[in-house]
C-alpha positions in Angstrom: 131.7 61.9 14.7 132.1 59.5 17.8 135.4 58.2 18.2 135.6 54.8 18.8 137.6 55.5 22.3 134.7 57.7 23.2 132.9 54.8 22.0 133.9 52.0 24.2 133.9 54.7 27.0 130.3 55.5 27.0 129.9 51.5 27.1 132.2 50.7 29.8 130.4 53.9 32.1 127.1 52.5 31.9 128.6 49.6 33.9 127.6 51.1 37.4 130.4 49.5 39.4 132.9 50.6 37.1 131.9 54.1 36.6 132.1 54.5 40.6 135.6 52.9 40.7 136.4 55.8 37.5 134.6 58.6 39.6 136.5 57.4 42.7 139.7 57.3 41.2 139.3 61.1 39.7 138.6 62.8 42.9 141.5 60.9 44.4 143.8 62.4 41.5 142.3 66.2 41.9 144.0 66.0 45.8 147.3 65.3 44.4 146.8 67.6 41.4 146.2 70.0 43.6 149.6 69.5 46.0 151.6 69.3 43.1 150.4 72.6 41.2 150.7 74.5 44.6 154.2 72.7 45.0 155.1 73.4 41.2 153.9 77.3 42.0 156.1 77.9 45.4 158.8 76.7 43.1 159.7 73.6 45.3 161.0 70.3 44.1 159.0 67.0 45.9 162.2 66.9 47.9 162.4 70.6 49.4 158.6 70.2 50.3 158.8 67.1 51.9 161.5 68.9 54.2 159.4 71.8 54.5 156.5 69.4 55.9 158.8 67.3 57.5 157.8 64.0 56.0 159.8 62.0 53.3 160.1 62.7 49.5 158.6 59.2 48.8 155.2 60.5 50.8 155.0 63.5 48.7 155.6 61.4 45.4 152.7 59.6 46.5 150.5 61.9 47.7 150.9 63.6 44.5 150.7 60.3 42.5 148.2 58.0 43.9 146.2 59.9 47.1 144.9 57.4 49.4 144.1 57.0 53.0 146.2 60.2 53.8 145.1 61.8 57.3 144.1 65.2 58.0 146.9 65.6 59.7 148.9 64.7 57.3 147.2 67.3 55.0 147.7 69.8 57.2 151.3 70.1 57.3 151.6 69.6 53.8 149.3 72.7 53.2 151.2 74.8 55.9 154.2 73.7 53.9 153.1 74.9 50.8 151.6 78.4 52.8 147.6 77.0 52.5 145.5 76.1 54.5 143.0 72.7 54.2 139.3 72.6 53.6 136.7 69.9 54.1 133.4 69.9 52.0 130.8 66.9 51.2 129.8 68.0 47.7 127.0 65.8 46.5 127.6 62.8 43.6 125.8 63.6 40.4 122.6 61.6 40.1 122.3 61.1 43.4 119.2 62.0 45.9 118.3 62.6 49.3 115.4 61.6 50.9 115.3 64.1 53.6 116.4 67.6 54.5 117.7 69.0 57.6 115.9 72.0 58.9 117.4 75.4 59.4 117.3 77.0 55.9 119.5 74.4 54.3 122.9 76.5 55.3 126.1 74.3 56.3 128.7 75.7 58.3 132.8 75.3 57.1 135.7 75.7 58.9 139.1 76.0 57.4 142.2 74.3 59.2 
């Protein structure tokens, strides 16, 4: 049985603007997830990391909180902080197709920082 939450979900989702804003919002949170589980396994407090990273406590709250328009840089030295390193990687949206393909066997170099 469908609750009705799950419902007025489905509905609102098949609204394509407002399923991108959703989707956009999510990977945003999975960035701060991710500082504040590594943070929450180092044993630090937002306070200890943000000295560790040499930034302020209020930029860690945030980063962890709402993720936006943070830098590479600033990534970086939180991940030092924290003893990890930061990776890059385009990872394609569901439902969504390419017209054409890059030669060269389809294999995509990374590089961690």
């Amino acid at each position: 049985m469908t609750s009705r939450w799950k419902r007025f979900y489905g509905k609102q989702m098949e609204d394509e603007k407002l399923r991108e804003l959703v989707e956009t919002e999510l990977e945003n949170l999975q960035l701060g997830v991710q500082i504040a589980k590594l943070r929450a396994a180092e044993n630090l407090s937002q306070t200890k990391l943000a000295a560790k990273a040499e930034m302020s406590a209020p930029k860690i709250s945030a980063m962890e909180n709402e993720p936006r328009n943070l830098t590479i840089g600033t990534l970086i030295r939180v991940a030092h902080a924290l003893g990890s390193r930061v990776e890059i990687k385009l990872v394609r949206r569901k439902g969504t197709r390419v017209g054409r393909r890059r030669s060269g066997g389809g294999k995509v170099k990374t590089r961690s920082l």
